[in-house]
N, C-alpha and C positions, 0 to 999 in steps of 0.2 A: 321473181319472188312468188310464192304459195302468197296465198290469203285466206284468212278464218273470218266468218264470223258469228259472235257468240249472239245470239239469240235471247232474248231477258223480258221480263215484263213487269216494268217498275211499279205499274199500279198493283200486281198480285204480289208484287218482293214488299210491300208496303203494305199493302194487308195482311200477310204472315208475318211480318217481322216489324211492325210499326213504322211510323214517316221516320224517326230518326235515326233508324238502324240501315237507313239507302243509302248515306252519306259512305260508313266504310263498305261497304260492298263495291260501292262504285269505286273507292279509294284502290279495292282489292283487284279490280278488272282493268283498270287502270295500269299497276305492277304488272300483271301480265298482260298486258299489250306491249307496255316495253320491253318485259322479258323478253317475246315473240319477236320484236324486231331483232335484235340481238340475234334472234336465232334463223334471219334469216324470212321471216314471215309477216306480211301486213294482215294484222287483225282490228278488228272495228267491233264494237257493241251496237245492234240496234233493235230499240224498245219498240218491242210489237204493241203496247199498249198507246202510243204517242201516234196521234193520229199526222201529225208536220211529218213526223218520223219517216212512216208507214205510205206517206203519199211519193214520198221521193222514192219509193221500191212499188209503185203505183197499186198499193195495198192500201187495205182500211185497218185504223186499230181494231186491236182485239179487246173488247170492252168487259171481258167477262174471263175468269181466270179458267176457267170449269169448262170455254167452249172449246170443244175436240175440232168442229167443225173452221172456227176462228183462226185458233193456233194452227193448222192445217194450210189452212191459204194462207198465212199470211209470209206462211215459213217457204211457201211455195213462192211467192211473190218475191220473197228476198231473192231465192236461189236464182231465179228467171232474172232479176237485174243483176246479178254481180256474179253469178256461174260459180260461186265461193269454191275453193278447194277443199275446205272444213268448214260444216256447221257443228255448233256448240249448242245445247238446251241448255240453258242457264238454272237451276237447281231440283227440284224431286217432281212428282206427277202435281203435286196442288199448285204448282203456280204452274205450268207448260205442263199441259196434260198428255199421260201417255191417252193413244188412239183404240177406242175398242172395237177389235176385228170378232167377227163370228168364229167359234170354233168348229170344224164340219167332223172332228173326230168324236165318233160315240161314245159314250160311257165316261166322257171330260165334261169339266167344267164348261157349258154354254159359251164364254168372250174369253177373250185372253185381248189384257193392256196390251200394249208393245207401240214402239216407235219404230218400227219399219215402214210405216204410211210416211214419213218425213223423210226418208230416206228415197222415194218413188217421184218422180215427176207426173203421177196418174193423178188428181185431181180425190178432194173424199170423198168421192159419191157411192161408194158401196163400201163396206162393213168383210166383203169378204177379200182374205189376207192373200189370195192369189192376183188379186188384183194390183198388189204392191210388191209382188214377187222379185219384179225385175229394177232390185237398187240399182239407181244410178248417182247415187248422192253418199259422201261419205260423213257420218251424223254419228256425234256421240252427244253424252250430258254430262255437265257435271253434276253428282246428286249430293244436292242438301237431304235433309233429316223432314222426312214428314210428318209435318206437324207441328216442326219446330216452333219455339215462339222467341227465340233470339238466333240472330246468322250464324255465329261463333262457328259451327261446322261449313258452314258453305266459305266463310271466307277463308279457312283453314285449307279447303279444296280450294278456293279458288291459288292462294298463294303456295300450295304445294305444285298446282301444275305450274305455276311462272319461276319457281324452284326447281322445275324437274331439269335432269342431265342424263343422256343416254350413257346405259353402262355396254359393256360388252357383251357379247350371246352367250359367252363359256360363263356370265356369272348365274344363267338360267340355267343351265344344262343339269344343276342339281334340283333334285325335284321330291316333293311328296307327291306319292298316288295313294291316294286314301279311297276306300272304296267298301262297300256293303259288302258282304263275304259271298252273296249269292253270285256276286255280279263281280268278282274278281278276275274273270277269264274276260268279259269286254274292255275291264279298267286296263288288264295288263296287254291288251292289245293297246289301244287307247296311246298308253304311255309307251310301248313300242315303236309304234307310228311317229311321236314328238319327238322322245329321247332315242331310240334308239338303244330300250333299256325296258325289260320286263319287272322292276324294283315296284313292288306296290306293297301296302300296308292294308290289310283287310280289317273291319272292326267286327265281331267283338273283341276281338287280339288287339287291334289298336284303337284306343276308345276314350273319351273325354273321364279323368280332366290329361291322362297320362299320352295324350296326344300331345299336349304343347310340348315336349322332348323334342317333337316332330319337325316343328315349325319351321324350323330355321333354314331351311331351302330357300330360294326364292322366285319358285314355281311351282304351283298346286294345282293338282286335278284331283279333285272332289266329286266322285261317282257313288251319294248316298241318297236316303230319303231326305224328304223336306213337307214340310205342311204352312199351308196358310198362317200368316203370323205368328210365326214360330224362330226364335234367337238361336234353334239346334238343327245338324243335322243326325240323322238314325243312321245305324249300321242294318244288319237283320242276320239272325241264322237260325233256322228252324222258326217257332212262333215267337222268338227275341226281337226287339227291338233297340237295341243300346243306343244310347245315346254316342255319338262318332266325335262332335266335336260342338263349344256351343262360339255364343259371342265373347263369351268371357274367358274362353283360353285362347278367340283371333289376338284379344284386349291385349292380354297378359304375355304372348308369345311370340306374335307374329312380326316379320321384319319388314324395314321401310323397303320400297321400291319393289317389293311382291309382285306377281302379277300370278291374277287367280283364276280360273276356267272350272266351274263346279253345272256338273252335271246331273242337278239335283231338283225336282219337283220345290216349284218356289224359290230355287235356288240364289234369286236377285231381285226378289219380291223386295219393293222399300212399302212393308208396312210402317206406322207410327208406330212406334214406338212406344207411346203410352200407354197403349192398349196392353203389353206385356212387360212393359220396364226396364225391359234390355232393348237397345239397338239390331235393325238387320242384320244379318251377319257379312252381306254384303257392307254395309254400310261402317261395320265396325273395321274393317279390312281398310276401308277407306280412309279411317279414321286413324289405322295405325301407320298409315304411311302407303298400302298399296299403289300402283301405279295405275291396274286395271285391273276390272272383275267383271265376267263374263259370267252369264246366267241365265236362269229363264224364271220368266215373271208369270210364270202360269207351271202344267207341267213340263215336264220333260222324257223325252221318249228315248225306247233304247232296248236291243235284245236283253233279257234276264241270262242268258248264257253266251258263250265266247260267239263272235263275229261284233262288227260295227259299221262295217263299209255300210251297208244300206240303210242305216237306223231309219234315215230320213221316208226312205221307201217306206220302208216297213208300217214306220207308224201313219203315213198315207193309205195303206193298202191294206193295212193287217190291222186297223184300231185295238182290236182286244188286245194283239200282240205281249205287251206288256202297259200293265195299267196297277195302277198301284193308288190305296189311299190311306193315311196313318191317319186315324183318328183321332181325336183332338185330347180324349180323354183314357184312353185305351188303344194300346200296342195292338189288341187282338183285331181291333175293326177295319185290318188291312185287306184288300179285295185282291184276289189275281182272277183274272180270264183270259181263257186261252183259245185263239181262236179255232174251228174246225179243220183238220188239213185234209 
């Protein structure tokens, strides 16, 4: 038998969600641990914040929701006594914080969050992200709603995954590619590569609200803009910026057991939600039943013309490469640089 274990921290689920809102949560991790068995898997919760807990994985609690450094060892101390096959982050960055690495590419944002330090058996002693290069741990989360101030979403994730049932691959093989118009020759390689199939949808031709038509696949590559707490992603052609798709046609469209890959600047950013009144759009995908959603919590990099094999190189080696920023208030405050050749 596999074995998970989900990762939680009762004293920060009790300061976001108040003392009496732990009871169903617990209720909800509970259902899926039996689900798990059922399927074959021994899963266990244990409360990084519970220092009895934390001694038997010969760790200390983590006393503080906000410590990167805490949550980091302690997560490490699990892995080291029990070798888990699956670790679980139990809900959004405010209670099990993502980990801020250095960014070394120029003209980006300074840190990018990310949970790939939990994934590394390297200790957190440095901040730089090659240092956690070489995963050896397979680590996902389930993400509640940041900020929340009642579970409702978390224990809705939690009981969709002890609900989940594997479907068949031919029910993915229909897919949307949605994609900026500039960047339609990488999207259609992209989905090439997956499907087996050159079928993409470039916006401004395909563009919110007349995207939700789209939806109904249930497999999406999403190759658009994205900006810092922002519920939309952009198409672009010429100086256009169209809006491609927002949260409120995921809401209104999109089907259960999704599974989404959007290669989109912020494209899995879980800001609050308050702050703009619509949920992430990651987060609304979740919320309509997706399965998974793949993204980046910072930029994201990638030729502006056809090729993709080296994205990764390139944005290592070539930072101007492609750099892109949408303004917060204006279409027009988008940067390109190109580097010298």
């Amino acid at each position: 038998m596999s074995n998970k274990v989900i990762i939680a921290n009762y004293l920060g689920l009790k300061v976001k969600y108040a003392q009496q809102n732990l009871k169903p949560i617990l209720d909800a991790l509970h259902r899926l641990i039996e689900a798990d068995r059922s399927r074959g898997m021994v899963s266990r919760v244990v409360d990084i914040s519970n220092a009895a807990q934390m001694r038997t994985y010969n760790g200390r609690a983590v006393t503080s929701q906000k410590s990167e450094l805490q949550a980091k060892y302690a997560v490490d101390c699990i892995y080291a006594a029990t070798r888990a096959d699956y670790l679980v982050l139990l809900d959004s960055w405010d209670v099990i914080p993502h980990l801020t690495l250095t960014n070394h590419i120029r003209h980006d944002d300074r840190t990018v969050p990310s949970d790939l330090p939990y994934a590394s058996d390297a200790p957190f002693s440095s901040r730089d992200p090659m240092r956690y290069a070489a995963a050896t741990r397979v680590v996902g989360r389930i993400a509640g709603l940041t900020g929340a101030k009642e579970p409702s979403f978390l224990i809705g994730q939690i009981v969709a995954a002890a609900k989940y049932k594997s479907r068949r691959r031919a029910d993915y093989l229909a897919h949307l590619g949605l994609s900026a118009w500039q960047w339609r020759q990488s999207t259609a390689e992209s989905v090439k590569a997956i499907f087996d199939s050159r079928e993409i949808v470039a916006c401004p031709d395909a563009r919110s609200p007349t995207i939700q038509k789209r939806l109904g696949p249930m497999t999406h590559f999403i190759n658009c803009h994205g900006q810092p707490g922002d519920p939309q992603f952009y198409g672009e052609r010429g100086r256009g910026y169209p809006v491609a798709i927002t949260s409120g046609d995921v809401a209104k469209a999109a089907k259960r057991n999704t599974i989404v890959a959007a290669e989109c600047c912020y494209g899995a950013q879980l800001f609050d939600p308050g702050e703009r009144g619509q949920w992430p759009i990651a987060n609304t995908y979740l919320g309509a039943g997706a399965v998974a959603f793949l993204g980046s919590s910072n930029y994201a990099w990638g030729p502006p013309g056809a090729g993709n094999a080296s994205s990764t190189c390139w944005a290592a080696h070539r930072p101007g490469e492609h750099f892109c920023r949408l303004g917060r208030n204006s279409s027009s405050d988008k940067e390109w640089r190109t580097p010298p050749t």
